[in-house]
C-alpha positions as CSV (number, residue, x, y, z in Angstrom):
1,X,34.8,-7.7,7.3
2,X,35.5,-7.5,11.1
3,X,32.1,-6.7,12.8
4,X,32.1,-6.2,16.5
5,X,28.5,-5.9,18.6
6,X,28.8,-4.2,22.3
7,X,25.2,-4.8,24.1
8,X,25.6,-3.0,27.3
9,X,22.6,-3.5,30.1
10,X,19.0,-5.0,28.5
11,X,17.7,-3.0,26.1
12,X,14.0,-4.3,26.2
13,X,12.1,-0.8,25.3
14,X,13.3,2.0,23.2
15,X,10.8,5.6,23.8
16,X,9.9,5.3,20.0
17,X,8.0,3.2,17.8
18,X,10.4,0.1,17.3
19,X,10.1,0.1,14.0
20,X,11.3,3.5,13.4
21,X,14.2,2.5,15.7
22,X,14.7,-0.3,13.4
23,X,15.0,1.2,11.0
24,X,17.6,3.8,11.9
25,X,19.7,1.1,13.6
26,X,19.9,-0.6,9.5
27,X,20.0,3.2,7.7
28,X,23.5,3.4,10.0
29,X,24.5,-0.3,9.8
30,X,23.7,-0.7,6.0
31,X,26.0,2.6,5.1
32,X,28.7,1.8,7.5
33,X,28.7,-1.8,6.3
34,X,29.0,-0.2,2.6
35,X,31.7,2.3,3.4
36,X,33.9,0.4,5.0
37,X,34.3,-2.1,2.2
38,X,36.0,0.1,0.3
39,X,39.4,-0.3,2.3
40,X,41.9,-3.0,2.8
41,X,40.9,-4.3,6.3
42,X,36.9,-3.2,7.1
43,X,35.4,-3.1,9.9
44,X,32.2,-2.1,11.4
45,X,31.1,-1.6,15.5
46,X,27.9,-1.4,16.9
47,X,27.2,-0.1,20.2
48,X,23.5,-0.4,21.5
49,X,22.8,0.3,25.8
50,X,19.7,0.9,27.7
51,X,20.4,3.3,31.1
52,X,18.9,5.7,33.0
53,X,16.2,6.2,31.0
54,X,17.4,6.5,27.8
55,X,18.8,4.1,24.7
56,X,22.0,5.0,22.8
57,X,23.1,3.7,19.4
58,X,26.8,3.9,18.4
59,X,27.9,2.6,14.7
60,X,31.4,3.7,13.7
61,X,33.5,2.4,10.9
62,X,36.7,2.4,9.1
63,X,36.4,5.4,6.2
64,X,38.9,6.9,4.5
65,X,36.7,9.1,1.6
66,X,35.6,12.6,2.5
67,X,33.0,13.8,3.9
68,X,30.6,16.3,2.9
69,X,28.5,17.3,6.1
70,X,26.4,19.6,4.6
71,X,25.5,17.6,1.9
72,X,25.1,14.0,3.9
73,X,21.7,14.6,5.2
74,X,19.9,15.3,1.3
75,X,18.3,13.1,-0.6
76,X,20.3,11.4,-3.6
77,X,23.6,12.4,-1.9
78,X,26.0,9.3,-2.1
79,X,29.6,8.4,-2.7
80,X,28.3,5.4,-4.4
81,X,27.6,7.1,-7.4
82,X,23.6,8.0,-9.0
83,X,20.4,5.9,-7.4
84,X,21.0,6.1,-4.3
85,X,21.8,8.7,-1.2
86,X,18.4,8.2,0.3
87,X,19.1,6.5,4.0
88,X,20.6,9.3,6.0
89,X,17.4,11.6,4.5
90,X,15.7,9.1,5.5
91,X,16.5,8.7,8.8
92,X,16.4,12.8,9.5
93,X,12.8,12.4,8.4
94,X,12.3,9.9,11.2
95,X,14.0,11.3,13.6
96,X,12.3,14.6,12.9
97,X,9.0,12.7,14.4
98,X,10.7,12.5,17.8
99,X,11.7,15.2,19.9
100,X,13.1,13.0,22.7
101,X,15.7,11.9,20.3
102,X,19.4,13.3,19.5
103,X,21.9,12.7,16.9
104,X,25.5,13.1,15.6
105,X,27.9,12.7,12.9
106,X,31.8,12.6,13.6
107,X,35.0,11.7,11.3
108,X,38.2,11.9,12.3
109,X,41.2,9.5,11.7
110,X,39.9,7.2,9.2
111,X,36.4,6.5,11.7
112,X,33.5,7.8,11.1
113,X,30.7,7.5,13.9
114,X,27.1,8.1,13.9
115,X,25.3,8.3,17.6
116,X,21.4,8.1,18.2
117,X,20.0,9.0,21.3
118,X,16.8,8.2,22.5
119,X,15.7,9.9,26.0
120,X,12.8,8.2,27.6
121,X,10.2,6.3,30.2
122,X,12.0,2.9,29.9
């Protein structure tokens, strides 16, 4: 799989527990990295920058399923079949904690992007 990493500008404090941030960085890296193997040529891209007071998160990937947006965000909703679905619920719940944060979903042309956020004292 073809991963790229962009790391614009020091990111050396995020405006949430780090943790949390953690662990939506791998909710959004672990599915991207799962949906993209299902085509020919995968490939995954993280962007991550720290300015002007706020942190923003990028992952997009190669995807060529459908997507069910109102779905997505519930628990046990997967296209990997039963058992599973429980990251993007997940990581609503966590972002739910932080009203400083922002999020989004997009698909279009075989990518689909998730963006986080993060406004904040840095």
């Amino acid at each position: 799989m073809e991963c790229r990493l962009e790391v614009l500008y020091p990111v050396t404090a995020v405006d949430m527990d780090v943790w949390d941030f953690v662990r939506c960085l791998g909710i959004l890296t672990d599915n991207a990295w799962e949906a993209a193997l299902d085509l020919e040529e995968p490939w995954v891209e993280i962007v991550l920058l720290a300015q002007e007071g706020r942190v923003f998160l990028r992952v997009s990937n190669s995807y060529t399923n459908t997507i069910e947006p109102g779905n997505m965000w519930n628990d046990g909703w997967s296209t990997k079949g039963t058992g599973r679905g429980l990251g993007l619920s997940s990581y609503q719940r966590i972002l739910e904690g932080y009203p400083n944060t922002s999020h989004g979903t997009s698909w279009e042309n075989g990518v689909f992007v998730q963006e986080l956020t993060v406004e904040g004292r840095l």
